[in-house]
N, C-alpha and C positions, 0 to 999 in steps of 0.2 A: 504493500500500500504506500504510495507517496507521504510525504512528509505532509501535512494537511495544517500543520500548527506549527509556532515557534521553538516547539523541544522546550519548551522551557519547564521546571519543576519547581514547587509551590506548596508553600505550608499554610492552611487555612485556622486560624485561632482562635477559638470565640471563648472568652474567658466570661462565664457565669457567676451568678454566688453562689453556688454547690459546685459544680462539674469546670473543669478547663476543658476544651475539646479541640485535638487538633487532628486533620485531614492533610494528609499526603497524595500531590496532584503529580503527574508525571506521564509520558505520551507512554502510550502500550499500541507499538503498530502502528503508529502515525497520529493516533488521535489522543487528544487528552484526557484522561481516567481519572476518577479517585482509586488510590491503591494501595493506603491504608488509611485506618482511625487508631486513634488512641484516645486515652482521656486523664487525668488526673483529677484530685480533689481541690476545690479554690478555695472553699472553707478551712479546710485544716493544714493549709499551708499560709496563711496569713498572718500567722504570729509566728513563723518560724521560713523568716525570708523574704517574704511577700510575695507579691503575684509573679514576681519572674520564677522565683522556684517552682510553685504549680506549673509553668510554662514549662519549665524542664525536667521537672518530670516525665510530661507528656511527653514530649519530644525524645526522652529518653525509652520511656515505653513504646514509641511508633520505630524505634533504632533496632529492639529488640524484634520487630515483626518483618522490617522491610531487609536488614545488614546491610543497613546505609548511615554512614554516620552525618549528623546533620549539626553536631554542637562541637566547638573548639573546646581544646581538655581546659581549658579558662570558663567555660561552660556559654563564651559569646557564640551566634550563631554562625556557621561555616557557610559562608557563598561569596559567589557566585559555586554552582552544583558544577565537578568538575568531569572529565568524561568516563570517569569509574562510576558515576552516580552519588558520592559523596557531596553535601552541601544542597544548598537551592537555591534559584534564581530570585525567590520573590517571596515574601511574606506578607499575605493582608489580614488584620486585626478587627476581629468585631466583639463589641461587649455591651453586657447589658449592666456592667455596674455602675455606670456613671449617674449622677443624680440627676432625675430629671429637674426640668426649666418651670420653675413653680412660675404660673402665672396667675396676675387677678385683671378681670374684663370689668370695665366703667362704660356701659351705653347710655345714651339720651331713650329710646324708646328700644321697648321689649321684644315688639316683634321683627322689626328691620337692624338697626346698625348693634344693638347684643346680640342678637340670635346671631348675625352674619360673620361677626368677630367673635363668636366661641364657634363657629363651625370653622375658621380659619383655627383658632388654636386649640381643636381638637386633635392633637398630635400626637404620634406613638411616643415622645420624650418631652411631651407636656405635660403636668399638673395642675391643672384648675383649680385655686385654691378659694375662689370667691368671684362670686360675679355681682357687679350692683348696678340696679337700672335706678336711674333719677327720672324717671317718666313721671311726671305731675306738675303741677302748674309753676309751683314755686325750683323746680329744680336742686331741690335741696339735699344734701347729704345726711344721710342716719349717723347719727352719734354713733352708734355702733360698729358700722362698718369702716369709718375714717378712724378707730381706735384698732381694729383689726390691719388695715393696711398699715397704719404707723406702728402699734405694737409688734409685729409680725411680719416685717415686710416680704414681700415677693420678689423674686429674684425681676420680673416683667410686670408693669402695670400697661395693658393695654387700654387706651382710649377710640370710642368709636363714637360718632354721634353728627348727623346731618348730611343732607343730599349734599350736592357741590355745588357752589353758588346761594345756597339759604339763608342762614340766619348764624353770624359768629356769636352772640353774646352768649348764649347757653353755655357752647364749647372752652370760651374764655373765662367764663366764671369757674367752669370746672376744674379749667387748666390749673388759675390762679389759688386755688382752694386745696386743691395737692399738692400744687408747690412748695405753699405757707404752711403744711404738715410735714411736708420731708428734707425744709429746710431747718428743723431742728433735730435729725436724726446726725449722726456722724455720716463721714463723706464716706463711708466704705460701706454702709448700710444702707445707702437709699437705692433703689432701683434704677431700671432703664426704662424708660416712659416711651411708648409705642404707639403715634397718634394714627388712627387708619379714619380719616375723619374725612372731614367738610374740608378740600383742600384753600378755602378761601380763610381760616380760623389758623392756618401755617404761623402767619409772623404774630399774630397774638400770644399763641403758645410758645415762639421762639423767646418771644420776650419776658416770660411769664415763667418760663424753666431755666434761661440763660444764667450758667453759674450755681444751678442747685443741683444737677441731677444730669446724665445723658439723654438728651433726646432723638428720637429717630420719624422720622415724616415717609409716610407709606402712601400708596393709592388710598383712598376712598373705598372701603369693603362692601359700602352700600350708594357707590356715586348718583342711585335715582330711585328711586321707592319701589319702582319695576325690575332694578340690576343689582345683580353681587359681584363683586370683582376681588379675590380671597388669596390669588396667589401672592402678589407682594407683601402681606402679611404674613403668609406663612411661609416665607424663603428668610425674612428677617429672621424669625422666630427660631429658624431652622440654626442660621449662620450665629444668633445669640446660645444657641444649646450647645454646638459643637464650640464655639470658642470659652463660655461657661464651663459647662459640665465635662467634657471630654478635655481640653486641654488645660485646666487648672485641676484636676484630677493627679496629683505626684506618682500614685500609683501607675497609671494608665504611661503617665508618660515615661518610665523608664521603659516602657514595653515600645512605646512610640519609634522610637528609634531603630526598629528592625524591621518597620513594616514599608512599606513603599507607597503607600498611598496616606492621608486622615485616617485615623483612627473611625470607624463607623459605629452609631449607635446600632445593635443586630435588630431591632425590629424596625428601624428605618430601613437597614439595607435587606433584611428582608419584603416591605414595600417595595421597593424597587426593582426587585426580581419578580416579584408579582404581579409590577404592571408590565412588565415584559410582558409575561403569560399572557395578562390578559390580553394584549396588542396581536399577539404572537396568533393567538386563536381566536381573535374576536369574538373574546367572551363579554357579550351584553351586561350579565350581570354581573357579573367579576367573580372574585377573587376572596374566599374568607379567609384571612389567616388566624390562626391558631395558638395562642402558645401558655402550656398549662406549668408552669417554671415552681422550681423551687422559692423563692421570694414573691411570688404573684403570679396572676393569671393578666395578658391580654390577648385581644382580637383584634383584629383589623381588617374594614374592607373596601378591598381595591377595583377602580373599574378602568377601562380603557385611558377612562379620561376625567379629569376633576383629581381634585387631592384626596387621600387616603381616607378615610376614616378609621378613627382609632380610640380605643380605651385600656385604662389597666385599671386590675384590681389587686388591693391587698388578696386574696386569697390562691392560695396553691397547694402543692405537696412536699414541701420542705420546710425549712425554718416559716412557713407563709403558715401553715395548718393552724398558726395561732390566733390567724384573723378568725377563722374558723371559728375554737376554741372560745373567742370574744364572744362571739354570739352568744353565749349561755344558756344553746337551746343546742343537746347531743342530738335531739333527734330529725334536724336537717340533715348532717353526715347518715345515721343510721336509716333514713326512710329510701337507700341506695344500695341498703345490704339485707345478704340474704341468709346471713351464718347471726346465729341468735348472739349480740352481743349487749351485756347489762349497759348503762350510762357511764359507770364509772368503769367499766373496761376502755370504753371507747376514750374517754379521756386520758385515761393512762398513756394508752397504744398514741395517742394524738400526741401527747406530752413527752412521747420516746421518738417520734419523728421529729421535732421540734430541736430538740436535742441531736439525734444523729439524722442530718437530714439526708446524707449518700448512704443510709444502711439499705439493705435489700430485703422485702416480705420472706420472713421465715415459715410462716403458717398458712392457711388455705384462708385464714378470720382476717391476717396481717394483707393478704392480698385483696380481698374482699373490702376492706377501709380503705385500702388504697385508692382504688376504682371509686368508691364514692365520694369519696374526700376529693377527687378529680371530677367529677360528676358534678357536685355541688359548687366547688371552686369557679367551673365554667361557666355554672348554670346561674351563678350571681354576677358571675362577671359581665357574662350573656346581656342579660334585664340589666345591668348598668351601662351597657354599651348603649342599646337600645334608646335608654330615656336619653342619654347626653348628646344621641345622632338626632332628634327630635321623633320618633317611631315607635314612642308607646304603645304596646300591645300589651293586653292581657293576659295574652295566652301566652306570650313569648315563639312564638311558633316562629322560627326563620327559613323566609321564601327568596332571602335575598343575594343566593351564591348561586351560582352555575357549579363552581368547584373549590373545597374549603381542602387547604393544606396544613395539616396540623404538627406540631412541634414538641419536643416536652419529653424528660424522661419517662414518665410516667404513662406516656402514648406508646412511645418508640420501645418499651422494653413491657410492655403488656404479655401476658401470658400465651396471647393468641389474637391473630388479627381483629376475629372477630370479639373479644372485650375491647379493645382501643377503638372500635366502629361504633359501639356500645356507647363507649364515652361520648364521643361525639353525638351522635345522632340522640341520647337523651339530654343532656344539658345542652345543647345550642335548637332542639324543638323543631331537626330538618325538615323539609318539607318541600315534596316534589321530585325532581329530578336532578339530583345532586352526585357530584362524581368527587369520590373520598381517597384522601392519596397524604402520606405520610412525608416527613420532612425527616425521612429515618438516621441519616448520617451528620444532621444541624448543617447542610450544606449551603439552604438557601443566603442565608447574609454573608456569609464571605465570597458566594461567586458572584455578589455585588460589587464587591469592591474589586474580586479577580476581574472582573469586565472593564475597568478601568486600565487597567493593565495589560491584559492579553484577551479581547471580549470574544474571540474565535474557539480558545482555552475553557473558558466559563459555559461558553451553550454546549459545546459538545460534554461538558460533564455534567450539565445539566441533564440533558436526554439520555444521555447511558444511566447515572448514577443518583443526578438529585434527589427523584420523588418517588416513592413505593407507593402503587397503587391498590387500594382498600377496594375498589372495587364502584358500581353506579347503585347508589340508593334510590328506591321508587319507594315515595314514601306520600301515599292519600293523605289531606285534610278530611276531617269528617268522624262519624262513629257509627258503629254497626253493634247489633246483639253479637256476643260471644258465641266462635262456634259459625256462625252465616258465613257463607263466600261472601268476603268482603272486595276480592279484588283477584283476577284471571289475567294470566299473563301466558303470551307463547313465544317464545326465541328461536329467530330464524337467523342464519348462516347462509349465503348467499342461494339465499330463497328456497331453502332447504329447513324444514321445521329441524330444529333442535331438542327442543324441551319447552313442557308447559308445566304447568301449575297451576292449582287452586288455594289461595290464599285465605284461609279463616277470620274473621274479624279476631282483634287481640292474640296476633299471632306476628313469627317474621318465618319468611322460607329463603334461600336461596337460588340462583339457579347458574350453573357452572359455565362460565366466561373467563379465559385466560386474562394474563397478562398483556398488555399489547393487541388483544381481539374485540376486533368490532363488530356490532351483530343489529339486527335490529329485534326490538320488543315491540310487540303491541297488547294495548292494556286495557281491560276492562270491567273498569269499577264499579259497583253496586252503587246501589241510588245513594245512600248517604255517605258518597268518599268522592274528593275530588282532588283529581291530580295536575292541577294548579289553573286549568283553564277559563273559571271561573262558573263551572256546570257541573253539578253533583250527577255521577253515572254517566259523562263523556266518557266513551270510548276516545284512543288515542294511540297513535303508534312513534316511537322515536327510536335514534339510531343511538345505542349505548357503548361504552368499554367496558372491559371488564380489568380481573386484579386479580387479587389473594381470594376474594369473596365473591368473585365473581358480580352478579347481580343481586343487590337485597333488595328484599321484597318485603316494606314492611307496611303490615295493617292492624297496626296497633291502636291508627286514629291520631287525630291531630285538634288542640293539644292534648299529650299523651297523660290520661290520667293513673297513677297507679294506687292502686287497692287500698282501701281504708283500714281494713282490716290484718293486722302486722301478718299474721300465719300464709293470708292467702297473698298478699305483696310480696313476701319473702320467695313461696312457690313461683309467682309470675315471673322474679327478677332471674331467679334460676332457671326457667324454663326458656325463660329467654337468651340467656347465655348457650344454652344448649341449641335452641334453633339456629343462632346463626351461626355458631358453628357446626354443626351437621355438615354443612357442604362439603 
């Protein structure tokens, strides 16, 4: 095979607050591979060396699988990669420890220039830490909330308020009123004031902050009652996080130095890779991404075009289980398990992940908490993403991916595909035709940054290596009696019947589709299920892939209710583990 790429070889790092993980990229035949992983711990090397030691560990561990040396016995990194395969050409850095960009939003009115400027800094390494509308006659500030910004202050005070050409005195009262608060803070304490306003209110505000505080002068997020205009807010936002939080980071930056590109926050360069995809396959509705993390759960979703949408929560499966914990209600965790566990076992078991948050489920009960404690973490995370994209639903039911990539050790090291589909498909409330695919190697943020680099390198490991495919969910809104055909499906292979099925209401079946095989299904639901067309018992036929799982078929109903009664809840959640794995 011709030389198709640069030869070049590539260590991908994404240092977590549990796991360090590094990827070994290098041509096999012409094309670029991933061709080995390793990992090391980031927690229990942090009082003993700091994060470059977890970094070499790892890299020490990837030496032992590939008999490639890649560290100088100084323990600095060896490159340029020499023609024995010793050393690497290129190291790109993605991490999620950097603190995120605490922001607080100041609008003139609720529905237009707030709403418009928390949709601009709803960002994968935003913080929202207070948003205040002055919508009322007097324009006046709560005592409260100008005690909170000066008490407390935020790393970004953004201001948003007026069409362009309107009315300055609003904008300049508000200017001059935050000013005369944060002119009594020390200079090292007050924020960077972020105006996305009325651009005729510019030299008011210049005048008004000049000498107290940094100011920055944006587009207009709402330049006309009918437009939103969000990117120049959120590119500022972006360039204040990375020179904030990533490079005033000490830690981060002794690593900095090895790597060949900015240091990446991972769920931004994760975005990034995403809106690939979606471009890549003109995916209408995009992209959900995933990530159920030892310190927190977020989501994000990406579509062709527009900026990301994004959330994070305190909750996860590591040192995070404590947000959890906070609740003082065990039986959110427990209404996800199926192995009889007292309140105060669950606390326990919670209180020893909390503590060793890299240890591994020893018991069949340890595995079973695990899965729900990931279950619940997403499924809070889920309903807060929701309310902060403006999408309240009740149900929580999400109709809004084409295809959701999910992240997380707790996905990726699941007992069996189908519990990691499990995860997904009950805390995010799928619904429709959704295609389920794993982010099993943590590839996707670092071959964001590998694109900058060598972007010929990064697709082709993309397509070989990036994503493990769970498989196409068919998944009806709607409910049926237990037991009724809720939903009939038949898979056809170039027009050749495959396989059918009859799906029970409160049931999930399978039906056997490769990796890489496309087939088409045609489906048809019972009067009370509908598979997204907006017609209860449409028939409907689509062209699917398959995975690990093939095609799931689930008619459990939408949103999924489960059993009030502990004994028979407990049977459904098992019952359900065993259907979808059956295939």
């Amino acid at each position: 095979m011709a030389d198709e790429t640069g030869g070049g070889t590539y260590l991908l790092i994404d240092v977590g607050h549990v796991l360090t993980h590094v990827a070994y990229i290098a041509p096999v035949e012409g094309v670029a591979r991933l061709v080995a992983l390793a990992e090391a711990s980031t927690t229990n090397v942090l009082a003993n060396g700091g994060l470059m030691e977890g970094v070499r560990r790892a890299i020490a561990n990837l030496h032992v699988l590939v008999g490639r040396q890649m560290l100088e016995p100084n323990g600095e990194l060896r490159r340029p990669g020499d023609g024995d395969g010793h050393g690497v050409d290129g190291v790109v850095l993605t991490t999620s420890l950097a603190p995120t960009l605490r922001v607080a939003v100041v609008g003139l009115t609720r529905d237009l220039s707030l709403a418009s400027a928390i949709r601009a800094a709803t960002l994968p390494y935003v913080t929202l830490v207070r948003t205040i509308c002055l919508e009322n006659s007097t324009r006046r500030w709560e005592t409260e909330d100008l005690q909170a910004l000066v008490g407390d202050p935020p790393d970004v005070v953004v201001m948003a308020g007026g069409v362009d050409g309107g009315p300055v005195a609003p904008i300049r009262d508000m200017g001059e009123i935050l000013s005369a608060a944060y002119s009594l803070l020390p200079e090292s304490a007050r924020p960077v004031v972020v105006f996305a306003g009325n651009a005729r209110a510019h030299r008011s505000l210049i005048a008004a902050f000049s000498g107290i505080t940094d100011l920055r002068l944006v587009a207009n997020v709402r330049p006309t009652a009918q437009s939103e205009n969000l990117e120049e807010l959120r590119a500022t936002l972006t360039r204040l996080f990375y020179a904030r939080g990533v490079s005033q980071a000490a830690e981060l930056q002794s690593l900095s130095r090895w790597a060949q590109a900015p240091i990446l926050s991972d769920l931004d360069a994760m975005a990034r890779t995403l809106r690939f995809l979606a471009r890549r396959y003109s995916l209408e509705k995009g992209l959900l991404g995933v990530d159920v993390g030892g310190n927190g759960s977020r989501v994000l979703l990406v579509r062709p075009q527009g900026g990301a949408l994004a959330w994070a929560s305190p909750y996860g499966c590591g040192t995070a289980v404590a947000a959890l914990r906070d609740l003082g209600d065990p039986t959110a965790v427990m209404r996800w398990m199926h192995h009889p566990l007292s309140w105060a076992e669950v606390w326990d078991r919670l209180s020893n992940v909390e503590v060793r948050p890299a240890g591994v489920p020893q018991t069949e009960e340890d595995w079973d908490l695990q899965q729900a404690s990931a279950r619940e973490s997403l499924w809070r995370t889920w309903r807060g993403a929701l309310a902060a994209w403006g999408q309240v639903r009740e149900d929580g039911v999400c109709w809004d991916a084409d295809v959701v990539v999910a992240r997380g050790s707790v996905l990726n090291r699941a007992r069996t595909p189908g519990r990691a589909a499990l995860m997904l498909i009950d805390a995010l409330q799928l619904t429709g035709l959704v295609r389920l695919t794993l982010d099993w190697a943590n590839l996707l943020p670092g071959l964001s940054g590998l694109a900058r680099t060598d972007a010929l390198a990064a697709v082709q490991v993309l397509d070989s290596d990036g994503l493990m495919d769970l498989g196409t969910l068919v998944a009806p809104a709607g409910s049926g009696r237990p037991g009724t055909e809720a939903l009939r499906a038949r898979l056809f292979e170039q027009g050749e019947l495959r396989a059918e099925v009859s799906v029970p209401a409160g049931s999930i079946r399978t039906l056997p589709l490769g990796v890489n095989e496309i087939a088409q299904l045609e489906l048809y639901p019972a009067r009370g299920f509908d598979l997204g067309g907006g017609r209860r018992g449409r028939a409907g036929v689509a062209e699917v892939r398959g995975g690990a799982l093939g095609v799931i078929l689930d008619a459990r109903g939408r949103p999924l209710q489960l059993p009030t009664d502990e004994e028979e809840r407990a049977r459904a959640l098992q019952t359900w583990e065993q259907e979808i794995d059956a295939g």
